[in-house]
Backbone bond lengths (Angstrom), bond angles and torsions (degrees), N, CA, C in turn:
res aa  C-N    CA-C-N  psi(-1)  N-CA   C-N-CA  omega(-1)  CA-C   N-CA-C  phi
1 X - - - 1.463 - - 1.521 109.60 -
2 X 1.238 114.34 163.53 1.610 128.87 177.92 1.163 112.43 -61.99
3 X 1.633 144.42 119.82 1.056 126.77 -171.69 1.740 109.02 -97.85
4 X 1.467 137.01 158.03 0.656 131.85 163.34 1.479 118.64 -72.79
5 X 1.821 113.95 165.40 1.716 116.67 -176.04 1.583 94.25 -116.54
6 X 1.314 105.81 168.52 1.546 115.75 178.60 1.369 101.34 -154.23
7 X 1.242 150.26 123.60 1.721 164.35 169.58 1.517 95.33 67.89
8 X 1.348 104.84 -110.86 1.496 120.59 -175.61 1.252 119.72 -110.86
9 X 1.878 109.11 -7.40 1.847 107.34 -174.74 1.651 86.46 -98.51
10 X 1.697 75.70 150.78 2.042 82.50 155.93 1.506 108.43 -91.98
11 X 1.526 111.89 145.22 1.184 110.01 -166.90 1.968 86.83 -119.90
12 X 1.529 124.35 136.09 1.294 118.05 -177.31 1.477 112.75 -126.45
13 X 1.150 130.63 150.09 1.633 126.03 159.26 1.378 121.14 -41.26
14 X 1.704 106.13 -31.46 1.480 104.27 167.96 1.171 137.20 -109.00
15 X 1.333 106.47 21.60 1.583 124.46 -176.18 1.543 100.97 -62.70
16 X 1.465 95.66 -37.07 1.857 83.07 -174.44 1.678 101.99 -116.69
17 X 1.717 119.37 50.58 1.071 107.22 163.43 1.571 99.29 -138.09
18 X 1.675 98.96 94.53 1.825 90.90 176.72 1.492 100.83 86.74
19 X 1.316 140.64 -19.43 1.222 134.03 -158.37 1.690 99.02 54.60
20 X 1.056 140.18 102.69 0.966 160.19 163.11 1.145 122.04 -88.45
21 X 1.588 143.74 150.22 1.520 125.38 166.20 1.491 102.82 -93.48
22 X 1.224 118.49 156.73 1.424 127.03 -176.46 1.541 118.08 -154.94
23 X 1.128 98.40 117.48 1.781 88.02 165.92 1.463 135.17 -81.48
24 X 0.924 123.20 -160.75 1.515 116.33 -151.75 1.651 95.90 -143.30
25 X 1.579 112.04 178.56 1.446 113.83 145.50 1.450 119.81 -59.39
26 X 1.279 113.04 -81.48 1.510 118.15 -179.59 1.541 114.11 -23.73
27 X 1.480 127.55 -47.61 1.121 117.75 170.48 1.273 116.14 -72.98
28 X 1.239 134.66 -18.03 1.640 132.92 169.08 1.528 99.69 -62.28
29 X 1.301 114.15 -53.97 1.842 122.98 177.79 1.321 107.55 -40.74
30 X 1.455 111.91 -49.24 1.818 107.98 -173.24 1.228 101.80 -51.10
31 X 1.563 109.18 -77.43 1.598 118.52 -172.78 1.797 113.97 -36.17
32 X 1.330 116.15 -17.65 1.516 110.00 174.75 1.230 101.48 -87.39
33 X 1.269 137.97 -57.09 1.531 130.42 172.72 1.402 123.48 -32.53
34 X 1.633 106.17 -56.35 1.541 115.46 170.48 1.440 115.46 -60.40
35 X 1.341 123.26 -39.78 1.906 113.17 158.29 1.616 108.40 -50.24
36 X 1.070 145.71 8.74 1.286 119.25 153.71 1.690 143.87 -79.75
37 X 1.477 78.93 -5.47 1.638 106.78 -169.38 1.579 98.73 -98.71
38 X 1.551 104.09 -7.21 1.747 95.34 -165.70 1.803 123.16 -64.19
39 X 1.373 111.31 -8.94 1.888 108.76 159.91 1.389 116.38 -117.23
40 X 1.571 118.14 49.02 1.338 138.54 -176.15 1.734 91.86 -79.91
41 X 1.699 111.02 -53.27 1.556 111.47 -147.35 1.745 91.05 -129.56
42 X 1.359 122.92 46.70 1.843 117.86 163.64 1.327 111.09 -63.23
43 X 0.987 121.19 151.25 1.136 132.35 159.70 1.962 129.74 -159.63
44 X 0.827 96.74 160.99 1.816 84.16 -165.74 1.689 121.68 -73.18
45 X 1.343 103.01 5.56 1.675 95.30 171.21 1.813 107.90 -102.21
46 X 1.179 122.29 -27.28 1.151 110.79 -170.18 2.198 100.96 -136.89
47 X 1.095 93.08 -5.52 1.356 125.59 157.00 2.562 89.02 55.68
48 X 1.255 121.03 -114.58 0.908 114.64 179.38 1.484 120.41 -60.49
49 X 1.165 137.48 -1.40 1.616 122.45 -145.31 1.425 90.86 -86.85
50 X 1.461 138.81 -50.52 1.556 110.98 -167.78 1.776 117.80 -63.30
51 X 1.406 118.21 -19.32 1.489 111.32 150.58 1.709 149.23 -56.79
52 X 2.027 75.11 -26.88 1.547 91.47 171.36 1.816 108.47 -69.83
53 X 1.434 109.43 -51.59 1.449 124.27 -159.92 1.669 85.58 -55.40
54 X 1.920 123.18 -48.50 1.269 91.39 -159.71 1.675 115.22 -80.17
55 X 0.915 106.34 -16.21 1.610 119.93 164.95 1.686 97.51 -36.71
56 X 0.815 99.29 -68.10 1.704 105.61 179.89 1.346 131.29 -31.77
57 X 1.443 101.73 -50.42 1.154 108.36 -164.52 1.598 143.06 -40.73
58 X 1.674 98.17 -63.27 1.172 107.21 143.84 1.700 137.24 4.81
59 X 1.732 112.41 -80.21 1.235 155.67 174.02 1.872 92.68 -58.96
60 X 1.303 128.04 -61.69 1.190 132.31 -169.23 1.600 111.74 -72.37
61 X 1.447 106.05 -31.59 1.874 103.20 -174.47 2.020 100.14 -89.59
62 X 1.324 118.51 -7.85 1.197 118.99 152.87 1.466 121.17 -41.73
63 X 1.762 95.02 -79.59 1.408 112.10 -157.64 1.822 102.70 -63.30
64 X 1.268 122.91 -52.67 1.274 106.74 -154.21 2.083 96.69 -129.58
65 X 1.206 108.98 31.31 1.148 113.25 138.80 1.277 136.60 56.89
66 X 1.678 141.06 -100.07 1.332 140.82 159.77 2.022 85.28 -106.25
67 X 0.797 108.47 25.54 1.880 88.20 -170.97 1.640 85.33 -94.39
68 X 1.545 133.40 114.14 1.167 138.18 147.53 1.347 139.38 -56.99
69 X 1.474 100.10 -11.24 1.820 103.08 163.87 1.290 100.48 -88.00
70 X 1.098 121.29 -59.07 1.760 106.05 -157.76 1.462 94.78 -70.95
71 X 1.262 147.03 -27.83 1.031 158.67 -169.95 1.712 91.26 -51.57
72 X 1.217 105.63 -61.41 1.730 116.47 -176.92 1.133 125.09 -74.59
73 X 1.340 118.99 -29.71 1.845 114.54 164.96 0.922 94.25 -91.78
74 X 1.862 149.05 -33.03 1.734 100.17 158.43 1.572 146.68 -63.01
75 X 1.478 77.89 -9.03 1.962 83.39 164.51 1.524 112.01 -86.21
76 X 0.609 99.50 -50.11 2.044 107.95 -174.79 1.421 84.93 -55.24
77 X 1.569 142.82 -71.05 1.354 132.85 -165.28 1.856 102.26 -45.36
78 X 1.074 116.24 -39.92 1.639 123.00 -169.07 1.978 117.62 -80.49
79 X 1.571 88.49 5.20 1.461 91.70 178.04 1.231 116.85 -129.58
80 X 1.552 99.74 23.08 1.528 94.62 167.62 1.629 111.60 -95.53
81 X 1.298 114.66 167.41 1.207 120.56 -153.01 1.562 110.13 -64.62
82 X 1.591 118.94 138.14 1.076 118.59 -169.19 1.712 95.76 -153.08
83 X 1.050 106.26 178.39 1.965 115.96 -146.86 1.761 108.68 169.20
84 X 1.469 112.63 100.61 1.407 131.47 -175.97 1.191 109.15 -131.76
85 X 1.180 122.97 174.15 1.625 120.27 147.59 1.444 93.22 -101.57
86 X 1.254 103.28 136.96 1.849 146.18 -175.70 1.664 88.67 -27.55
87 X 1.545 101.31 -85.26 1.136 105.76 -143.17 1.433 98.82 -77.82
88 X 1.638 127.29 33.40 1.137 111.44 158.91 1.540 113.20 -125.99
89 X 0.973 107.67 23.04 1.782 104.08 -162.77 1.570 99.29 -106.90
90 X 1.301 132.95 5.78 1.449 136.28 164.96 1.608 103.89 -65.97
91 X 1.525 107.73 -21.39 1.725 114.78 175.06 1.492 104.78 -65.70
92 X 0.902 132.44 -58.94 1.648 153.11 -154.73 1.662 73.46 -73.15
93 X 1.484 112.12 -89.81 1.735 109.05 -168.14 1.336 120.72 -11.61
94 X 1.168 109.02 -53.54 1.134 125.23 179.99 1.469 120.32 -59.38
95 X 1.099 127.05 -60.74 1.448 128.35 164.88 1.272 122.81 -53.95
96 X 1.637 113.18 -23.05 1.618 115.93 168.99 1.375 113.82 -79.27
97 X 1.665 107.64 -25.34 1.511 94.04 -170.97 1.405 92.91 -74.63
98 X 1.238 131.62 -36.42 1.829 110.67 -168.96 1.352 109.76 -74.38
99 X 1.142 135.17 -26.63 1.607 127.95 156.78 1.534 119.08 -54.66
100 X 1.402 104.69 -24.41 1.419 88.24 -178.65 1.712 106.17 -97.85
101 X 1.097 88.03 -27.84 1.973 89.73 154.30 1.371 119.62 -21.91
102 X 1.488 77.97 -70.64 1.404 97.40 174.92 1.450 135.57 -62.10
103 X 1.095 128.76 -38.38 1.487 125.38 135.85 1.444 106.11 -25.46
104 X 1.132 130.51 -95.42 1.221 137.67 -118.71 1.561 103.78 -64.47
105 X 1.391 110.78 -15.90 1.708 137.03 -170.20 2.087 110.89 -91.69
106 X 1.446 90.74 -21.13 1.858 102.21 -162.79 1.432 93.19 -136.34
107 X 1.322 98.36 119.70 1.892 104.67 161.75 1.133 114.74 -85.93
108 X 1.328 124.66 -8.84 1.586 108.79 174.04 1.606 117.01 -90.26
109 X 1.302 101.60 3.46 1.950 108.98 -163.21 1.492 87.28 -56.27
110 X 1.220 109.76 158.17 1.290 137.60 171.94 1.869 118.61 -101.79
111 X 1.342 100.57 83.54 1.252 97.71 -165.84 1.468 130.28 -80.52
112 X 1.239 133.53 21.67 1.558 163.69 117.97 1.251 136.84 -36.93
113 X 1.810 89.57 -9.63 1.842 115.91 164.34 1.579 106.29 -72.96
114 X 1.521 94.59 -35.69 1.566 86.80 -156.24 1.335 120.34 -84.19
115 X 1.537 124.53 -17.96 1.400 135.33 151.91 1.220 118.68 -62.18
116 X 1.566 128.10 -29.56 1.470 143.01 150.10 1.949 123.20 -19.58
117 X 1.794 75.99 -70.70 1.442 103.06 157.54 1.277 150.28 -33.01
118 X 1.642 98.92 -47.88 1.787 125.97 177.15 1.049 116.83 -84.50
119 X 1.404 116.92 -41.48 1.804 143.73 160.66 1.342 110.97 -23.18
120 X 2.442 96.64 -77.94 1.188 115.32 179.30 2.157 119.08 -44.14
121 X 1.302 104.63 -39.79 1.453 117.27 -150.66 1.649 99.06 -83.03
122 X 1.271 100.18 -54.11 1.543 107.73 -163.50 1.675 128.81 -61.34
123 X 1.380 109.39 -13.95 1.087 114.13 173.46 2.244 103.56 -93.35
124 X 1.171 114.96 -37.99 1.556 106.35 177.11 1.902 92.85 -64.33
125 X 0.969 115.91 -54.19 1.168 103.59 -173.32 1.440 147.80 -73.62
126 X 1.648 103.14 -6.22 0.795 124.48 136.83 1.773 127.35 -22.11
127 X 1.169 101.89 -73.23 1.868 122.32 -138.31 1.527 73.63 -82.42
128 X 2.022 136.32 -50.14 1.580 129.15 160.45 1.477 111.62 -16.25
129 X 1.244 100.70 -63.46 1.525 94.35 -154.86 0.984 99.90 -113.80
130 X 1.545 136.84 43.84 2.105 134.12 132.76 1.064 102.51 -88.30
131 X 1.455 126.67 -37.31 1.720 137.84 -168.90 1.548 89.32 -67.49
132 X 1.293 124.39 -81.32 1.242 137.92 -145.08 2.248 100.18 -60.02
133 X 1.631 110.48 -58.92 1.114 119.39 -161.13 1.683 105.13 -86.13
134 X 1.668 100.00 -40.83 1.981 99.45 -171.41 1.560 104.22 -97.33
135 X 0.876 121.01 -26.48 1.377 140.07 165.34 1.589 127.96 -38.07
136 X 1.591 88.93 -81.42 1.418 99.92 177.40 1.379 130.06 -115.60
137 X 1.459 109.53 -22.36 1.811 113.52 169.49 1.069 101.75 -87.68
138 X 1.204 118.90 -43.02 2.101 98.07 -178.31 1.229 112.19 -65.97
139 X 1.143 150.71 -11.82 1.533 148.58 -141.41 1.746 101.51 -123.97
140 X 1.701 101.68 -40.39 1.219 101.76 137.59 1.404 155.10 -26.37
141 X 1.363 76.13 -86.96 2.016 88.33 160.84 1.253 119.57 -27.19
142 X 1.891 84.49 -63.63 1.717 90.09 -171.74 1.719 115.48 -49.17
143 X 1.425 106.79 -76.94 1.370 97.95 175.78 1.156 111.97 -6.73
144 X 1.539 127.77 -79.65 1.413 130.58 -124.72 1.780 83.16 -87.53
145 X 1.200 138.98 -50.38 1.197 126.75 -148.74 2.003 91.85 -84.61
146 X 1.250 123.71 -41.05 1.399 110.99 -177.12 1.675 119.66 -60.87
147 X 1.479 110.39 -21.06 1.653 113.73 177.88 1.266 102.77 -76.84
148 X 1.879 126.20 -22.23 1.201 88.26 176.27 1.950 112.42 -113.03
149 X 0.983 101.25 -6.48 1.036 130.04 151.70 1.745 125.49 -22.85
150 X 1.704 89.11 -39.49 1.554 110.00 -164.13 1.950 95.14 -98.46
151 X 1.600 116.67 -32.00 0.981 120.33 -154.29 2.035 83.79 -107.90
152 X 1.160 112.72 44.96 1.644 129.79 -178.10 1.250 121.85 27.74
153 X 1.563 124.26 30.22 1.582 146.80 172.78 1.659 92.78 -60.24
154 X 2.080 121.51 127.13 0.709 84.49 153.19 1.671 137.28 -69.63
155 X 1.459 97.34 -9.67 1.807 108.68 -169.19 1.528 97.35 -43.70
156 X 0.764 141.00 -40.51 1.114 145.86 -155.15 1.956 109.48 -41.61
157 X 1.228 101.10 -74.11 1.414 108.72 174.92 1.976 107.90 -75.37
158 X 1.591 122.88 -8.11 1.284 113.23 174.95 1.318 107.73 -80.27
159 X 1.611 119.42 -29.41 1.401 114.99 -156.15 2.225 96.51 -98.48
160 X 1.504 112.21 -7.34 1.021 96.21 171.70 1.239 128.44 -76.61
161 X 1.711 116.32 -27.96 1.356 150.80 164.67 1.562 111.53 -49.50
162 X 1.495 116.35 -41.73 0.887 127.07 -175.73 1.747 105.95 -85.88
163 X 0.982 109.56 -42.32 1.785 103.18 -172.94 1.795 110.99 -76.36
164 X 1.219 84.83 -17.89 2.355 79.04 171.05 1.112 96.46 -121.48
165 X 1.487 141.04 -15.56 1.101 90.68 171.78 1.762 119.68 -115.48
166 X 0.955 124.83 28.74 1.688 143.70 141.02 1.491 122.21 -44.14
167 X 1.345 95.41 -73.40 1.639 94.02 156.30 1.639 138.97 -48.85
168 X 1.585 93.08 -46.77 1.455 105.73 -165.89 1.607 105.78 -68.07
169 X 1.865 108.68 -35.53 1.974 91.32 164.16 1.401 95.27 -60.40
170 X 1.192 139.06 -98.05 1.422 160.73 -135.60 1.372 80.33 -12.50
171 X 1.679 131.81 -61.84 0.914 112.17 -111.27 1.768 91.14 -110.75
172 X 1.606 98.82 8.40 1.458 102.82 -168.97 1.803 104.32 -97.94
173 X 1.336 104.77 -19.53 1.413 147.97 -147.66 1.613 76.70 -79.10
174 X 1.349 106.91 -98.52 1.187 114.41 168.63 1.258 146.27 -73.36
175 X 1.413 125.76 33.34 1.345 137.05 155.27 1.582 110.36 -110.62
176 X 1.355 108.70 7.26 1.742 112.07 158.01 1.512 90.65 -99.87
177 X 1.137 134.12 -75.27 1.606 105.75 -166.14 1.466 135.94 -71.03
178 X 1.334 118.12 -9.76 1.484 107.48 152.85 1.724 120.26 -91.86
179 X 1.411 128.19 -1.72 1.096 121.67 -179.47 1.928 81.17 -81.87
180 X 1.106 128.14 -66.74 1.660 115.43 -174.87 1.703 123.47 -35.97
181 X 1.600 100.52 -35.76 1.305 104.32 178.43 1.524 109.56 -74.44
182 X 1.251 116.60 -32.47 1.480 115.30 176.27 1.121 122.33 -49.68
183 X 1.500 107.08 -54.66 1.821 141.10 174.21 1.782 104.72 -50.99
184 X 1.551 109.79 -49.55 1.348 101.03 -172.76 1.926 97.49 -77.52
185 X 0.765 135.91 -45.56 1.178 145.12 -152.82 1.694 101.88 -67.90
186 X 1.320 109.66 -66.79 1.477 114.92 -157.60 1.595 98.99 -97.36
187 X 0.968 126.07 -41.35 2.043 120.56 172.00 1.534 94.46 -55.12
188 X 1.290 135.75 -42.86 1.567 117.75 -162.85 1.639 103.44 -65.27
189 X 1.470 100.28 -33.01 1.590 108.80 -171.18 1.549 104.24 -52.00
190 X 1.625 105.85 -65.26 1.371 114.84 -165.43 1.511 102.90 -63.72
191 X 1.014 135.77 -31.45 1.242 134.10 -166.93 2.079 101.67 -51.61
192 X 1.345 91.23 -68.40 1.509 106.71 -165.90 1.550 109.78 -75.85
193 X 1.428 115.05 -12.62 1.781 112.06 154.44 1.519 103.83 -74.11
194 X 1.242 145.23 -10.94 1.451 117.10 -164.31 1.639 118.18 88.63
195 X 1.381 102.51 -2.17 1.781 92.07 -174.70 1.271 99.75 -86.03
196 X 1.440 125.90 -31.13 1.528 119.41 -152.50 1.668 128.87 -59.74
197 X 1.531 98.87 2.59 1.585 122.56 170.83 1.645 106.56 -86.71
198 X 1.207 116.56 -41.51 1.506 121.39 167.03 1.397 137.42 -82.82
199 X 1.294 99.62 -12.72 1.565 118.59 164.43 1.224 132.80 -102.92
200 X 1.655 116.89 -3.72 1.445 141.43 136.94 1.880 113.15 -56.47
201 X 1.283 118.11 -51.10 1.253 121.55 -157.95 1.541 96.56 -89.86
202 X 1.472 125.20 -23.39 1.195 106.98 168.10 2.109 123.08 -81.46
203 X 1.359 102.04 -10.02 1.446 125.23 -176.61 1.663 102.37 -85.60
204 X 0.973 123.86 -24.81 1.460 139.19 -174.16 1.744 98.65 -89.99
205 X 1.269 102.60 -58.23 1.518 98.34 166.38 1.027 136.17 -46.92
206 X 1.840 121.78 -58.26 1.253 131.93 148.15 1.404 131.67 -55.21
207 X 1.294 113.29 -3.14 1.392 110.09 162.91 1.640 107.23 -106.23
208 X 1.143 139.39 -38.02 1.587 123.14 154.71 1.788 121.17 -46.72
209 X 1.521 114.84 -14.73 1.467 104.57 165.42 1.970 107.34 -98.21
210 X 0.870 109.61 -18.80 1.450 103.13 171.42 1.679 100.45 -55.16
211 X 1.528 101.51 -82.16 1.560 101.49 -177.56 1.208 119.37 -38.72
212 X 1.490 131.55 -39.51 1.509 130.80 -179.67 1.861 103.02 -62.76
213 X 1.033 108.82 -46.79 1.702 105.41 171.75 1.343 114.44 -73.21
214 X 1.181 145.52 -6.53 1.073 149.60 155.11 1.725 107.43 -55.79
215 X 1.238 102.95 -85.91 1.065 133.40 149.89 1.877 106.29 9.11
216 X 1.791 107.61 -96.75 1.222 112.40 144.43 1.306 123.15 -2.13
217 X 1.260 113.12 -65.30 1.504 110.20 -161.48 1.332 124.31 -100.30
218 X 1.712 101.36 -3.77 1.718 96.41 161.90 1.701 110.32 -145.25
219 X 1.256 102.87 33.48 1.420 96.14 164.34 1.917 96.65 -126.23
220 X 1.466 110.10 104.50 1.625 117.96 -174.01 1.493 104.54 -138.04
221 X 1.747 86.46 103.30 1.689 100.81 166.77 1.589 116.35 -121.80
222 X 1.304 101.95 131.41 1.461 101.59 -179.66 1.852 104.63 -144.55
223 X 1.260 92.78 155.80 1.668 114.66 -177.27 1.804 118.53 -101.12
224 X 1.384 114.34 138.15 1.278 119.82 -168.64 1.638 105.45 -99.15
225 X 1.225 109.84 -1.34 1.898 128.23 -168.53 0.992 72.02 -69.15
226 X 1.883 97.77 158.91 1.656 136.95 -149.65 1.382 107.95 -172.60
227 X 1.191 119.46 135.69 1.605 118.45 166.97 1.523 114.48 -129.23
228 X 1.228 101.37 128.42 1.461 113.38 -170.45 1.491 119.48 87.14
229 X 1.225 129.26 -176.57 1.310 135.72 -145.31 1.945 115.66 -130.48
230 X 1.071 126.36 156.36 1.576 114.61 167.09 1.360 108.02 41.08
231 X 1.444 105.76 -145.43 1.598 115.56 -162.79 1.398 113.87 -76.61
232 X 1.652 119.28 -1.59 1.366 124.85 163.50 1.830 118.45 -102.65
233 X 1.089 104.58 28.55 1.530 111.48 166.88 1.008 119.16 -94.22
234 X 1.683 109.11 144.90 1.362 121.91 -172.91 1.515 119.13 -136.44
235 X 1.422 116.66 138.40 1.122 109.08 -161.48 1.676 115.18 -98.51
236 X 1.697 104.44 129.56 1.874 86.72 -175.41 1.595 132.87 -56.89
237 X 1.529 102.63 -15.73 1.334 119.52 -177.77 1.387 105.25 -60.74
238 X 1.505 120.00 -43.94 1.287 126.03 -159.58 1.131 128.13 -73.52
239 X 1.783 108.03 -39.40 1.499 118.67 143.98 1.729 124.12 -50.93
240 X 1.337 102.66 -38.92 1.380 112.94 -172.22 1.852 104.99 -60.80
241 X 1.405 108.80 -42.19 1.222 124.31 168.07 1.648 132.12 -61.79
242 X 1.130 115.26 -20.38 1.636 154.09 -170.48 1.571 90.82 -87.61
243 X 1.001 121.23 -81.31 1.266 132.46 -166.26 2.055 105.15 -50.91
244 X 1.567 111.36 -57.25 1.440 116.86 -165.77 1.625 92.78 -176.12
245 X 1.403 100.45 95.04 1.917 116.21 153.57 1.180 103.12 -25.91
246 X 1.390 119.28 133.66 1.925 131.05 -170.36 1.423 122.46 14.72
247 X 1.255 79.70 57.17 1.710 98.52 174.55 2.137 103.37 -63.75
248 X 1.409 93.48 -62.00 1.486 102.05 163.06 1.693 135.89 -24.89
249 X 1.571 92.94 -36.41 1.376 108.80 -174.67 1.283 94.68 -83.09
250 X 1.078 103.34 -45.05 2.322 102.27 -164.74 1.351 104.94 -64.56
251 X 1.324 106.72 -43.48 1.636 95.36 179.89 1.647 122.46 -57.16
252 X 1.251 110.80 -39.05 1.277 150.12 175.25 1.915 98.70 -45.26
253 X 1.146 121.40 -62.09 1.612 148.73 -136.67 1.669 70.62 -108.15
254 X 1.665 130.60 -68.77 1.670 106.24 -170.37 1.391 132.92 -83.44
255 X 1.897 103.36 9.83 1.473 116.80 174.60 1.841 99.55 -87.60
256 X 1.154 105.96 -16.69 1.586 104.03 -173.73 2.008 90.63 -81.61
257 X 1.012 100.36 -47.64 1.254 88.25 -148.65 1.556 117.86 -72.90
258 X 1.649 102.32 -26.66 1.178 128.18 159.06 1.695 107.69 -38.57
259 X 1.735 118.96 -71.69 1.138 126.13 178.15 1.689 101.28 -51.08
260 X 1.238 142.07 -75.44 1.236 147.12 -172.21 1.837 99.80 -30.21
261 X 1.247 119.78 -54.94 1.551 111.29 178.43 1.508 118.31 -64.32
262 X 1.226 118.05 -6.06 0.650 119.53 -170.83 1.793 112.33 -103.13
263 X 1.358 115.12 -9.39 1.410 131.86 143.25 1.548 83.98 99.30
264 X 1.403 113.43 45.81 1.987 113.36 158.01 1.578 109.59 -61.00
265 X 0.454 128.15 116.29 1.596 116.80 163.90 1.483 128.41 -45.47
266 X 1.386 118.55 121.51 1.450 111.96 -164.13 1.520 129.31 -59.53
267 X 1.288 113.68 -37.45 1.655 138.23 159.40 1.581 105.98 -37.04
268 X 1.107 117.83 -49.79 1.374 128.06 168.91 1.684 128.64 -51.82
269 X 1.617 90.88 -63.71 1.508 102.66 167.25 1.342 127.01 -70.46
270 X 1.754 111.76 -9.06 1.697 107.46 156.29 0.981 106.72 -83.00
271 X 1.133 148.81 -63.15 1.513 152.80 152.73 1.595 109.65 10.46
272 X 1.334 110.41 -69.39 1.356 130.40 -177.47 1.387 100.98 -54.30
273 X 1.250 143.38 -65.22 1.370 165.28 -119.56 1.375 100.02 -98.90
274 X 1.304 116.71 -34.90 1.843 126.97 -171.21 1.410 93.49 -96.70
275 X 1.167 129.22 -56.78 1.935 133.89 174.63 1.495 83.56 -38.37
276 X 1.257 128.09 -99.62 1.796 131.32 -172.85 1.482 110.57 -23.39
277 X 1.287 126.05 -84.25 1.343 125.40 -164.65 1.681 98.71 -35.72
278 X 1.356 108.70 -47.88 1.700 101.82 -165.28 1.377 99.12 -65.51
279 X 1.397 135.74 -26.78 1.455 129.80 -142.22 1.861 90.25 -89.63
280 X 0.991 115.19 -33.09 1.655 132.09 -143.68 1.602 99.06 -108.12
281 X 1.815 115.51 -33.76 0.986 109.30 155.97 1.928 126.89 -57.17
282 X 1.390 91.21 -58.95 1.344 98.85 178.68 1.547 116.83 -50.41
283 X 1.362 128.15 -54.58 1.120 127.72 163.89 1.980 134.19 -52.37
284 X 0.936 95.38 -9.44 1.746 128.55 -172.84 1.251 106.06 49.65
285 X 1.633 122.00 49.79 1.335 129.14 167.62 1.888 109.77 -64.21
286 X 1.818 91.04 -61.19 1.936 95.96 176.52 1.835 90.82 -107.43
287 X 1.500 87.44 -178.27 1.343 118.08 -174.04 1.246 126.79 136.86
């Protein structure tokens, strides 16, 4: 739980149990400030994660302090690839910082939950907050601030500013402190029943089908090849399709990834990828 402050000490629920580390509000507050920076540095290989990590930080130079190892696999854990809408991923933060709480308190934690976690969340929560924020308050805004906007109000551009982004703190505001309260509340539970081995493996699950639908939905390669002529032509796609729907793509999606373990350099493999598409376009191999 959130601990309360008093003068200049932090005062915690676990100050007097074990000396425990614990976070606080104020450190939940940092980590909301530092989500503002979180689509400063996207990019398409790992797309949000160095916004996530700095989101983190805060929460991370708490728990484990001058210690430079854990210091470093909680960064390396915080830079693997991650993908939210902005103003909702202070939720997720939040639930990581009390797992990592939790680490920092238990040497046996299993810290492979907590990327589990981000995996599982970020894609449902996602599709929440495009509907809710790109969806319907920005489109909003717009309306309301371009009609008057058009009729030379300055309100026009104040009140669009104002209608997304009012909400969008509120809502960033507080989806870091109840996603932490969730995290402190209900992981402590499971922990000390014994489920938290089974409620990892089902989060691990659901986060390998997020990415696989991801996946699905933006890795699409297909072929225009044909055999035979007129009303006896056949298309290779169609067999290709017959056999296993984006079959093309998977192969496609495990030649990358294959190469990627293999420590290609990514700069390279876009490089590569634009040379091909053009080569294969032109030839009408893909398309």
């Amino acid at each position: 739980m959130i601990s309360n402050e008093t003068d200049s000490k932090e005062v915690t629920y676990t100050d007097i149990n074990n000396n425990k580390k614990a976070l606080t509000k104020k450190d939940i507050n940092k980590m909301f400030f530092y989500s503002l920076t979180m689509e400063y540095s996207w990019h398409y290989e790992r797309q949000m994660h160095m916004g996530f990590a700095f989101m983190m930080m805060p929460i991370l130079k708490k728990l484990y302090g001058n210690d430079k190892q854990k210091m470093s696999e909680a960064l390396t854990r915080h830079m693997e690839f991650f993908n939210c809408t902005a103003h909702i991923s202070t939720f997720i933060g939040g639930i990581v910082a009390a797992m990592e709480e939790m680490n920092s308190n238990q040497e046996n934690f299993d810290t492979k939950s907590i990327n589990s976690i981000k995996a599982a969340l970020m894609g449902p929560l996602s599709g929440i907050g495009d509907s809710i924020m790109l969806g319907t308050l920005r489109i909003l805004g717009v309306g309301i601030g371009s009609s008057l906007a058009m009729k030379g109000s300055i309100l026009g551009p104040i009140l669009f500013l104002l209608v997304f982004n009012i909400p969008a703190f509120i809502i960033r505001y507080f989806g870091a402190i109840k996603g932490y309260e969730l995290g402190a509340k209900y992981l402590d539970k499971i922990q000390k029943s014994g489920l938290m081995e089974k409620f990892m493996y089902a989060a691990g699950i659901l986060g390998v089908m997020v990415i696989g639908g991801m996946t699905n939905e933006l890795v699409i390669v297909k072929t225009p090849l044909s055999i035979g002529v007129g009303e006896n032509i056949t298309y290779i796609q169609e067999i290709l399709d017959s056999i296993m729907p984006g079959i093309l793509s998977l192969i496609v999606m495990f030649t990358y990834y294959w190469l990627l373990n293999k420590k290609i350099n990514v700069v390279w493999l876009i490089l590569f990828t634009a040379v091909l598409g053009i080569v294969c376009a032109q030839f009408r191999i893909l398309g």
